[in-house]
C-alpha positions as CSV (number, residue, x, y, z in Angstrom):
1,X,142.4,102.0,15.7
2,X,140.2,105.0,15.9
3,X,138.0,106.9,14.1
4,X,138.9,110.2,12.6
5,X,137.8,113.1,14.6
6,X,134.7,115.0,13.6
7,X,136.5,118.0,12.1
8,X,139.5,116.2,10.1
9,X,139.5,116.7,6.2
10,X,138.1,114.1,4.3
11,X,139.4,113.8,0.6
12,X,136.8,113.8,-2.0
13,X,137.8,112.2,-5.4
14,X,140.2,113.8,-7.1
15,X,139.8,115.8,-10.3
16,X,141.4,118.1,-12.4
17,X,141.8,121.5,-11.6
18,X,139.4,123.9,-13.1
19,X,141.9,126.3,-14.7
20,X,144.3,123.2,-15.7
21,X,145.2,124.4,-19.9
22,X,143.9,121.9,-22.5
23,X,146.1,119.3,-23.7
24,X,146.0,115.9,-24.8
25,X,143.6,113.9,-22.3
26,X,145.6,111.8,-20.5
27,X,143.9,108.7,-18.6
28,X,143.8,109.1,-15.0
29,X,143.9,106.0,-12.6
30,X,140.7,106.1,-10.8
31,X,142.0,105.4,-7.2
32,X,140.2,102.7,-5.2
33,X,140.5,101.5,-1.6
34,X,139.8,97.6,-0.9
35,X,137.6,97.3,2.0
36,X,137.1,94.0,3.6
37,X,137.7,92.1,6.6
38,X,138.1,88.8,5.1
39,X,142.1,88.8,4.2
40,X,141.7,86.0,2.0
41,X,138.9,88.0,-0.1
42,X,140.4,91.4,0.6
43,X,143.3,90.1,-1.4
44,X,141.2,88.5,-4.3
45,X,139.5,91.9,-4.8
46,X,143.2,93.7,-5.0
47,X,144.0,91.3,-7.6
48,X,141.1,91.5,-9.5
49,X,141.0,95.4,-9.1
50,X,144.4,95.3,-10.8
51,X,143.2,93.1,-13.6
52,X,140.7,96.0,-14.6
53,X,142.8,98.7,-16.7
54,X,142.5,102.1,-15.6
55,X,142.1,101.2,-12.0
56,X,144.7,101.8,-9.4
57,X,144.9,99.8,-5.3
58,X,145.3,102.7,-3.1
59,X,145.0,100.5,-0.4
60,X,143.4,97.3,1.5
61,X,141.3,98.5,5.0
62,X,139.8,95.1,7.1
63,X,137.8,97.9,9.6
64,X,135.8,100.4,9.0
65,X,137.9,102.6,11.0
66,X,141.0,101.9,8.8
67,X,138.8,103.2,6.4
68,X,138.2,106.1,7.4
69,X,141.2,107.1,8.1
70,X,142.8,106.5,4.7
71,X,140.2,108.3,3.0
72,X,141.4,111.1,5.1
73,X,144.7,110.6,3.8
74,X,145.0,109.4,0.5
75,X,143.6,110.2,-2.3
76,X,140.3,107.8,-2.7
77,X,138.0,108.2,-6.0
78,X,135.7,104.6,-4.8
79,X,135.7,102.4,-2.5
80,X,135.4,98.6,-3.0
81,X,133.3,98.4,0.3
82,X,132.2,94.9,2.4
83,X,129.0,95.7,4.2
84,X,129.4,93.4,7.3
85,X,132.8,94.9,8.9
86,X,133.7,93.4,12.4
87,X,134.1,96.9,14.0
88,X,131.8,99.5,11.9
89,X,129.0,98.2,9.6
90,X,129.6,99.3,6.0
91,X,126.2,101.1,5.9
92,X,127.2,102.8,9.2
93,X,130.5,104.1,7.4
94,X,128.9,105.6,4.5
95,X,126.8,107.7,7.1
96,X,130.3,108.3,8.6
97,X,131.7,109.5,5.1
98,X,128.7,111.3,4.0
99,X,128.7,113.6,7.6
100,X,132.2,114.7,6.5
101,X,131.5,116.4,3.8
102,X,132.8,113.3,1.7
103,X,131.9,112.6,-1.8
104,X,133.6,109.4,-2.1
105,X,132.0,106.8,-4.4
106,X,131.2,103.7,-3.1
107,X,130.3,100.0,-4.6
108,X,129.1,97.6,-2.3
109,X,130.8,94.0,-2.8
110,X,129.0,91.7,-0.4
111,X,126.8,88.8,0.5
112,X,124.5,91.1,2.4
113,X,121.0,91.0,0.2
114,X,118.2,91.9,2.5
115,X,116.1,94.4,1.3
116,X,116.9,97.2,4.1
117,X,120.6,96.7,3.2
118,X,120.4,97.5,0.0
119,X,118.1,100.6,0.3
120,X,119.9,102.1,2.7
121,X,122.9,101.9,0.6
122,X,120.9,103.1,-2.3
123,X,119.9,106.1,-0.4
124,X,123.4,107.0,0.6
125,X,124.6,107.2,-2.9
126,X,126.3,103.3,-3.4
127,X,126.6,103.2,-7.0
128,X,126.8,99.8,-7.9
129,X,125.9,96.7,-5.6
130,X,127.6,93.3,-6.3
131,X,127.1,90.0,-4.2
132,X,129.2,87.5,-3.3
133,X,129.9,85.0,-4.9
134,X,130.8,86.3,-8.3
135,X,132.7,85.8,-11.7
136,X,135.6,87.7,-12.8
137,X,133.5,88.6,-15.0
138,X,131.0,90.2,-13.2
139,X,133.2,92.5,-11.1
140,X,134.8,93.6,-14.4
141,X,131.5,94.7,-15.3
142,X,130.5,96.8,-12.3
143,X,134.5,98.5,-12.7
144,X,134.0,99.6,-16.0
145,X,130.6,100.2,-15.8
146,X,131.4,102.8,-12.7
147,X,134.4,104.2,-15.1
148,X,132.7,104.6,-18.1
149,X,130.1,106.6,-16.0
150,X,133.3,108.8,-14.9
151,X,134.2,109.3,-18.3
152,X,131.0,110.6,-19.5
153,X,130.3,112.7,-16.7
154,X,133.9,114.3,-17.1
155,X,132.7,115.1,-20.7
156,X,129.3,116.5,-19.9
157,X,129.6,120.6,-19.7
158,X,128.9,122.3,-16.8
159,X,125.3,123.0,-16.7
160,X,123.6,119.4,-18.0
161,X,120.8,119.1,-20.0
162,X,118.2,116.1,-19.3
163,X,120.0,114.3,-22.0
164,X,123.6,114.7,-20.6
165,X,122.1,113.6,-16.9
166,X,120.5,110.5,-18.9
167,X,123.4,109.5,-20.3
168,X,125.6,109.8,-17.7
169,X,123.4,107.5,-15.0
170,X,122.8,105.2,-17.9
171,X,126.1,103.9,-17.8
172,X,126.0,102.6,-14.7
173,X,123.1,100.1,-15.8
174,X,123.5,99.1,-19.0
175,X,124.0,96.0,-20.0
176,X,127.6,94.6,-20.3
177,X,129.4,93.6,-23.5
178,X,129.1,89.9,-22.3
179,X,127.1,88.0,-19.6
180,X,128.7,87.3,-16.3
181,X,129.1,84.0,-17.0
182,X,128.0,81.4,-19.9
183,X,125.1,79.8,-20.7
184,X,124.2,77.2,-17.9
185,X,126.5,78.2,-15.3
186,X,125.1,79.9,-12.2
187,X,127.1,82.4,-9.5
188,X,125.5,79.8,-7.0
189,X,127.4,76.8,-8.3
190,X,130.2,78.8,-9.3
191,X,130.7,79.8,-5.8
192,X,130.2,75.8,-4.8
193,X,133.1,75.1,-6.9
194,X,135.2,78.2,-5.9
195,X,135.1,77.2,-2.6
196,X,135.6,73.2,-2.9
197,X,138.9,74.3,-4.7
198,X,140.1,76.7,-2.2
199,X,140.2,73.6,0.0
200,X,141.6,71.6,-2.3
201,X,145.9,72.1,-1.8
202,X,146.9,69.6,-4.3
203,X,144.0,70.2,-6.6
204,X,141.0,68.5,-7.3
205,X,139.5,66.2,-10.8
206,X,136.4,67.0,-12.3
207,X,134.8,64.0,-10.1
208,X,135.6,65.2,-6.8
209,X,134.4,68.5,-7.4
210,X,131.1,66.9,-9.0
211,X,130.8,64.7,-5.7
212,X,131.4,67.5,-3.5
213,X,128.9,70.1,-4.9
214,X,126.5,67.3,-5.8
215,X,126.9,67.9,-10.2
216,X,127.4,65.9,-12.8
217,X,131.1,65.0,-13.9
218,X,130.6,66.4,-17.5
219,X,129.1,70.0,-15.5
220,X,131.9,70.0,-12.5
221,X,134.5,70.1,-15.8
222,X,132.9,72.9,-17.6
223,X,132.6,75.2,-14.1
224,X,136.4,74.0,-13.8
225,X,137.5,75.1,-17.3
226,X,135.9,78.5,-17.3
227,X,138.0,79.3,-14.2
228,X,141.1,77.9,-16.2
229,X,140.1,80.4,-18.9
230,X,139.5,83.2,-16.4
231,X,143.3,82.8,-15.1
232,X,141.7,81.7,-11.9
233,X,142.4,78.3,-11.6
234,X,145.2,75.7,-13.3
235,X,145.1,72.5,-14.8
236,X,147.7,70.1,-14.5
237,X,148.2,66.7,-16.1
238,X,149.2,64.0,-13.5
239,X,150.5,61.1,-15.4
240,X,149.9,57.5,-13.4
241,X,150.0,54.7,-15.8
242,X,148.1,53.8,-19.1
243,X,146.0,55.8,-21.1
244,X,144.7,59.7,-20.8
245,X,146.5,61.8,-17.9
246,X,144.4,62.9,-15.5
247,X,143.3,66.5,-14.8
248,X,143.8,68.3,-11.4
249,X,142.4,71.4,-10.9
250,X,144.0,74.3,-8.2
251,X,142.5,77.7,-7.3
252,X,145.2,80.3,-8.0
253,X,142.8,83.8,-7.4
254,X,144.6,85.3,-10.9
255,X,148.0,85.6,-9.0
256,X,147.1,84.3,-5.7
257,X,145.1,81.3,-3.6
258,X,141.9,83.7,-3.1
259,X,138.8,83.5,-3.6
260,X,135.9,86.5,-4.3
């Protein structure tokens, strides 16, 4: 696969038409292209994507090439964009984008968290940053976060006032309705569990996951319940004698055996 050459169109998100005549305001998909090289977690994040109302999987790149080249032919509003890519680094393919004339939106989903990562990225117009591991919960977030930011920037009128600017770039860091994750869970541990499961084919009880992340019995359950509740995970009774059934636990990715 190679990279577009230097003169081919690149889109740039799509909108409507200047001239279009007033009518009810129909929601528009906001178009998004998945790119990671990790199949397992490129997968995840289409799942999740499609979990978010109002968001739409264009499609799934694993290079930074691939990229490229779908934003030059399909319509892309954001990218869901992996910072260490095998063949073009992420940071590398925003300068790519940006030298095309491409105004493309772009949130970063990855585990890179030095300091020079995320400045550059910053300084290239990324509009939201979220590492790996995470919640459902917290890529929800940062997707409607980034659409609600669309939405009021599609309402502003044409020349902004300070307050209209404000408001706009606001949305992008306020608070969310609810916190990533519950009181006394941490993405760290979280992420232990996650991937425990993932290795886990017949699922796991609450006590093997507590042995293998090092937690409690009583914590391991209540990291293993909020990814039941989070449609990311199943709990199964396994009957085997006397008394109370006990509970195995599988990852399921909210449709499929990913993980984010």
């Amino acid at each position: 696969m190679t990279e577009p050459p230097a003169d081919a169109p690149i889109n740039t998100p799509t909108s409507t038409p200047r001239n279009a005549p007033l009518s009810t305001p129909t929601p528009t998909l906001i178009n998004t292209l998945i790119v990671e090289d990790d199949p397992v977690l490129a997968e995840a994040h289409r799942a999740f994507t499609e979990r978010v109302p109002g968001f739409a999987v264009t499609g799934v790149a694993h290079l930074g090439t691939d990229a490229l080249r779908l934003v030059a032919t399909r319509p892309v509003d954001v990218l869901l964009l992996d910072v260490n890519l095998p063949d073009l680094n992420g940071i590398e393919l925003c300068r790519t984008l940006r030298a095309h004339g491409s105004g493309v939106d772009v949130i970063a989903v990855t585990s890179a968290r030095d300091l020079a990562t995320v400045r550059a990225a910053v300084s290239l117009g990324v509009v939201q940053y979220l590492l790996k591991p995470f919640a459902f919960a917290s890529f929800q977030d940062k997707l409607q976060a980034y659409a609600e930011y669309r939405r009021r920037a599609a309402q502003a009128p044409q020349q902004l006032a300070q307050t209209d600017v404000d408001r706009a770039l606001a949305a992008l860091h306020e608070n969310p309705a609810h916190d990533a994750l519950p009181k006394g869970l941490t993405e760290a541990t979280l992420g232990a569990v996650i991937e425990l499961l993932k290795r886990g084919d017949a699922g796991l009880s609450a006590a093997l996951v507590a042995s293998g992340v090092g937690v409690s019995v009583q914590t391991a359950r209540r990291y293993l319940e909020y990814l039941v509740t989070q449609r990311l995970a199943v709990r199964t009774p396994v009957y085997g004698g006397a008394g109370r059934p006990q509970q195995l636990y599988q990852w399921t990715g909210g449709g499929s055996r990913t993980a984010a």
